[in-house]
N, C-alpha and C positions, 0 to 999 in steps of 0.2 A: 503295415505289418500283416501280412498271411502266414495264417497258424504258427506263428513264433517265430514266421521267418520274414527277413526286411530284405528288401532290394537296393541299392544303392551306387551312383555313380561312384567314382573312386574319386572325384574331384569333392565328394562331400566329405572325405576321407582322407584327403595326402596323406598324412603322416602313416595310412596304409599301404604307403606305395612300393615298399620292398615284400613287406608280407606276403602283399597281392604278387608281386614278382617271381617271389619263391614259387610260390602254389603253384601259379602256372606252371612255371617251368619243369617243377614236381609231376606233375599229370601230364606233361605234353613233352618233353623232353626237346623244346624249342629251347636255343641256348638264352639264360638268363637275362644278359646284356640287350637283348631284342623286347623284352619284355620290359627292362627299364627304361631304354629309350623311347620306345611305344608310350608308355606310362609318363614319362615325364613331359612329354607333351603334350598329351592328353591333358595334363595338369597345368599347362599355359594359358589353357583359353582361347588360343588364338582359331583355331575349328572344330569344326563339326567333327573331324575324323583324324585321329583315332582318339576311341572313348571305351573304356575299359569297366565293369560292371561285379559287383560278390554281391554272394546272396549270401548272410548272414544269420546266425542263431546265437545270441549271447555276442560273444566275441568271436564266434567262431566262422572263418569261413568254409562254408558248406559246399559251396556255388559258385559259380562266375562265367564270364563270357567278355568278347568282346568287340569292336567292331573298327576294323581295320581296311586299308583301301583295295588292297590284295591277300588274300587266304593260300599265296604259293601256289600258285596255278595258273595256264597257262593262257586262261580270259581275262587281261587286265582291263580288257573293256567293262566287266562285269563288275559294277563295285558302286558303293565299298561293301565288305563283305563282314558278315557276323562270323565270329573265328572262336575258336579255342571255347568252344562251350562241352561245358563238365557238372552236372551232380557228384557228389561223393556217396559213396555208394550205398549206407544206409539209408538216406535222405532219396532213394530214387524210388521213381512210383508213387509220387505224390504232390505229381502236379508243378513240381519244383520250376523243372525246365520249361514247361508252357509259359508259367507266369514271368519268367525270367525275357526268355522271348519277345511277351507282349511289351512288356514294360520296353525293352531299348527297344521294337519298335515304334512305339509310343515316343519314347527318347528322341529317336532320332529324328521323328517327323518335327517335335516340338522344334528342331533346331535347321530343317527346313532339306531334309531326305527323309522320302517317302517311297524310294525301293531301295531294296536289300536283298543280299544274294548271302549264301554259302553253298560251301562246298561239304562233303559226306560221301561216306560210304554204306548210310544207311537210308533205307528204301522204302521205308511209310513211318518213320518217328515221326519227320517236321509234317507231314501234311498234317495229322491232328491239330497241328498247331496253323495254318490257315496259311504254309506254305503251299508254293506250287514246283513241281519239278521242272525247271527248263532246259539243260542238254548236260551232257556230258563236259567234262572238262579234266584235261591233265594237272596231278600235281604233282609240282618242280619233284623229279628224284622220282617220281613213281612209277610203275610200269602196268596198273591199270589207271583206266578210267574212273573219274570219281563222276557223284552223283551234283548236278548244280541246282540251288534252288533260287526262289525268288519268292520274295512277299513287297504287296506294295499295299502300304497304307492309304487307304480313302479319305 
């Protein structure tokens, strides 16, 4: 628990798995259906990827993220990639998304990946968080350039 707020796999949670579905798809307007199936596999066990993450206050989901093999972009070499990360917007500015960050890469190394990519349009958020910029990359339907990052856990 950081300052009232808990991080949590979704597999600590199934019976979160539509809620969490909703949210997403609410803030990122990726169709629903991709969000369930994403998630109901994540809820198998059977791998590392994909693993789908809320950050939590009460019952409320405030936060989340997740981490998927491709972010719709045109480096499928690059992966898997942390996707669909969101604060809700009084919740922002306070550290929410670093800690969110650490934790699934922490996650993800426990489970035996130790680099992680995403894709962005924004241009010094992740470095604070102990990203690094590594090239450019298209996403699917876009007509610019997005920003690709890279974090490897030591």
């Amino acid at each position: 628990m950081i300052n009232g707020f808990r991080i949590i796999n979704l597999r600590e949670s199934p019976e979160r798995k539509q809620e969490a579905a909703d949210w997403f798809h609410q803030k990122w307007k990726v169709p629903l259906e991709e969000y369930e199936k994403s998630m109901e596999k994540s809820l198998t066990g059977e791998a590392a990827v994909p693993q789908w993450y809320l950050t939590i206050r009460g019952k409320e989901i405030i936060g989340g993220l997740g981490v998927i093999e491709n972010d719709f972009h045109d480096r499928k070499d690059l992966a898997p990639n942390v996707c669909a990360v969101y604060v809700e917007e009084p919740y922002r500015r306070r550290g929410i998304a670093g800690n969110m960050l650490a934790y699934v890469c922490g996650d993800m190394k426990a489970r035996g990946i130790s680099t992680l990519y995403l894709i962005t349009d924004h241009d010094t958020f992740y470095e604070r968080y102990g990203w690094k910029f590594y090239c450019m990359a298209q996403g699917d339907g876009e007509e610019k350039m997005s920003r690709m990052y890279i974090h490897r856990e030591e």
